[in-house]
N, C-alpha and C positions, 0 to 999 in steps of 0.2 A: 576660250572657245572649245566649244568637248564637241567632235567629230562624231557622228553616230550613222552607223547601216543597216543596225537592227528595225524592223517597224517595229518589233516589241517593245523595243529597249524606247524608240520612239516614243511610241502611248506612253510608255511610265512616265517619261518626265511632260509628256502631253496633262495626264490625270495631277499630276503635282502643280504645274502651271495653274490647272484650272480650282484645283483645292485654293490655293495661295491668290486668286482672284487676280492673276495675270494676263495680262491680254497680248495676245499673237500675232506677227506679224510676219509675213510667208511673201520670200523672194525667188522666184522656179527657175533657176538658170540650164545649159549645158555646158556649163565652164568654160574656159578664156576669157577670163573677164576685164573687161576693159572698165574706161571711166564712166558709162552710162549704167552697168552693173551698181556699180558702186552708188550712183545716184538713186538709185531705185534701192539702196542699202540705208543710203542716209537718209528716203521718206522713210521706209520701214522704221527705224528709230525714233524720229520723230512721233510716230503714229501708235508705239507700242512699248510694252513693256521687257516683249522679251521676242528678237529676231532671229528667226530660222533660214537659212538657203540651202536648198539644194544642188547639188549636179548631180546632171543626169541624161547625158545624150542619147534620146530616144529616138531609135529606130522607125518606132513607127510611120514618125511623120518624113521621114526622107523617102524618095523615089527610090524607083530600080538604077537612075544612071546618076542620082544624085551623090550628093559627096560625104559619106557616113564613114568609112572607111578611113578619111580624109582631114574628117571635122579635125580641128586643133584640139588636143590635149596640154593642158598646162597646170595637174591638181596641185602639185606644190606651192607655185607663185600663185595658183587663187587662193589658197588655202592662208599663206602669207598678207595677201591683201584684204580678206574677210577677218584675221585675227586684228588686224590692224584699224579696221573699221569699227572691231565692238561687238562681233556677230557672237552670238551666246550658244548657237546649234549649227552646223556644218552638217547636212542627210545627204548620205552618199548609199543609196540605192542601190542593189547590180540587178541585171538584168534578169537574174532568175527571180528576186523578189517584184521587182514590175512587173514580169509575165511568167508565172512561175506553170501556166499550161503554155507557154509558146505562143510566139503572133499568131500563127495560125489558129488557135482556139481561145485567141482574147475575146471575150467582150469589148465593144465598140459603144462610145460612144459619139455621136453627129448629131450637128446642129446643122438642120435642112436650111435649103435658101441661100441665103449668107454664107456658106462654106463653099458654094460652089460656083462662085461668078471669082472675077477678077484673079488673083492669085491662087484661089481654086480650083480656077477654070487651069491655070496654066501647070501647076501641081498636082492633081487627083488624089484625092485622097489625102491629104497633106492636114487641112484641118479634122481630121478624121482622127489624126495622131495626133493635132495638137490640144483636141479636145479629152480625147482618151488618155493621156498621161496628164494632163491639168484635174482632170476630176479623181483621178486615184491619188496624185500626192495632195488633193486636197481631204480627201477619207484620208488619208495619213497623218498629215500635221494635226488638220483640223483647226485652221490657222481662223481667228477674227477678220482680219486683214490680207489684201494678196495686191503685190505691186508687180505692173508690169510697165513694158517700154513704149511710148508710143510709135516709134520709131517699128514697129511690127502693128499697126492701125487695125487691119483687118481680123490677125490676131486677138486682138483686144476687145473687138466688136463681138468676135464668136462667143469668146470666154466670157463676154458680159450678157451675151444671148443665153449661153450653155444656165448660168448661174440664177439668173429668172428664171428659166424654163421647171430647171430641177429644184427651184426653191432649198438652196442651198444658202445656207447662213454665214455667208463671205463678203467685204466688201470690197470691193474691188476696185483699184485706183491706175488712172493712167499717170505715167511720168513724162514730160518732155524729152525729146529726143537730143542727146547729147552728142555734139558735133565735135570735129577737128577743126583747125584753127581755118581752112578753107572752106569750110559749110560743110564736107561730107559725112553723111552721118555715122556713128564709130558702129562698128560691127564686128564681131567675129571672124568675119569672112573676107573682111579687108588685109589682113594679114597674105591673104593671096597674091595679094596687089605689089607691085613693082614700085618704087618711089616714082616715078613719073603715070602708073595710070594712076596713084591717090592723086596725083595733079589734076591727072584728064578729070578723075570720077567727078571731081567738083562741080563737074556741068549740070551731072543729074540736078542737085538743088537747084540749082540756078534758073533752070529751064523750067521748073515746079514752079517755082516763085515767077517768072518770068508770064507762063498761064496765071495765076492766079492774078495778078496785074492787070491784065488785060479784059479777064472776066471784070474785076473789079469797078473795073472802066467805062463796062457797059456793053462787052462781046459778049456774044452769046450763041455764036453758030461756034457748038462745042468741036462737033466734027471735023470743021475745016483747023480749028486751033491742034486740035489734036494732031493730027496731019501736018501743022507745019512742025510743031514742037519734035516730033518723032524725027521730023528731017533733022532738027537743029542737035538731038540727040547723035541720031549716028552720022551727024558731018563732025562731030565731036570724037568719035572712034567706039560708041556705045552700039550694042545694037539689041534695040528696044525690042522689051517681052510682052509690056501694054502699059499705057498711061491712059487716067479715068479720072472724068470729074463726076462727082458721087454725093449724095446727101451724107452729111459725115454721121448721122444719130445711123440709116439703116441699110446707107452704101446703096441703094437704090438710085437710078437714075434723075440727075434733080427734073422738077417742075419750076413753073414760074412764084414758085410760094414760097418756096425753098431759100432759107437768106443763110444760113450754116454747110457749106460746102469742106470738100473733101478732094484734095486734087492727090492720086495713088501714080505711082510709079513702080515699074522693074525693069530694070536693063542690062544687058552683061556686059561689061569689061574684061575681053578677054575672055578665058575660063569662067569669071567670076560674076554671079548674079547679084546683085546691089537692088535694096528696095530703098523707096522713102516717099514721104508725104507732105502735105503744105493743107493746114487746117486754117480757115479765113470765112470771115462774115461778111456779105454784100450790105452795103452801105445802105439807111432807108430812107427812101424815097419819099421827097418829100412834097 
């Protein structure tokens, strides 16, 4: 694996790739990598000739009280576990080539709509960064390919918005969301967690799954389900940021047409803000 910071040094073996008729496959982490990383390292293999990952904890998309300062560092042991996976490129960016005029005189790019409900609504600005650091290490790789987690849903939806919109020559794949042996799903940010709330946190899933059943069944006064789940959330020790049931293609409110739903969650434990989702088809009627 040959570690690289340069973007120039980048493009060269970019233009070598593409002489030698290689095809690219681009995994965009902020490092700590856990086993859903690594899942989204062994699609990329699958998919391609030759796999790039980045780290790169961008500023941008964190709040003013959120946790940057904070995030886990761990480039060694990623670096350890991407050599052991097969990874051919390791892009380790710093900050001055990401924003080499400063946040304050970035260019911005946002995807209207979609950026600004649900997790957007509760973060401002948040896919605002996570659009603007996906579209620049994509002008950098320049990757065939780009794997992300579903496990960040709304994430996913932007990036796949952003990429239509700017007719960018990327394809773009979601991975399953890779759990802990209790359903919770693995994060970064679980590391915050105490060996007893990774117990509690299990509820999140549970109570997703638990709506999505009930929909399934033939509920449909969203609002009152919502309401009780919330309760079932913080009698659990959580205390809910929003849970949504949503058309999963455009996270729009569903109608009665609508058979591919999207049930989104965030709640904190403690300190610690946990998302996750529950993707399921209503049965057809017959």
């Amino acid at each position: 694996m040959q570690t690289i910071s340069s973007i120039t040094t980048l493009r060269e073996r970019r233009r070598k790739w593409q002489i030698e008729g290689e095809s690219i496959a681009f995994v965009p982490t902020m490092g700590n990598l856990h086993q859903g990383h690594l899942r989204l390292v062994e699609a990329a293999k699958k998919a391609a000739d030759i796999v790039v990952v980045s780290i790169f904890v961008n500023p941008l998309q964190f709040g003013p009280d959120e946790d940057l300062d904070a995030y886990p560092k761990t480039l060694e042991e990623d670096k350890q576990k991407l050599e052991a996976m097969g990874v051919d490129v390791l892009f380790l960016p710093t900050s001055d080539d990401i924003y080499p005029r400063g946040l304050e005189q970035q260019t911005f790019v946002e995807v209207p709509g979609i950026s600004y409900m649900i997790c957007g609504a509760s973060r401002p600005g948040h896919f605002r960064g996570v659009a603007t650091i996906v579209c620049k290490l994509f002008n950098m790789v320049q990757p065939n390919k780009a794997f992300f987690g579903e496990k960040d849903y709304q994430q996913l939806q932007v990036i796949r918005a952003m990429v239509q919109d700017l007719s960018m020559n990327v394809e773009i794949h979601g991975v399953p969301t890779e759990r802990e042996d209790n359903g919770l799903a693995m994060s970064s940010r679980n590391t915050y967690l105490s060996d007893e709330q990774k117990q509690q946190a299990s509820v999140l899933y549970e109570t997703i799954q638990a709506f999505a059943a009930q929909v399934i069944e033939g509920r449909r006064d969203f609002g009152r389900l919502i309401a009780e789940h919330k309760i079932a959330l913080s009698a659990a020790g959580f205390k809910p940021d929003y849970l949504e049931i949503r058309d999963a293609k455009n996270l729009l409110y569903p109608n009665h047409e609508d058979t591919r739903l999207v049930i989104l969650a965030a709640a904190f434990m403690g300190k610690t803000r946990l998302i996750d989702n529950f993707q399921f088809t209503l049965p057809v009627e017959l």
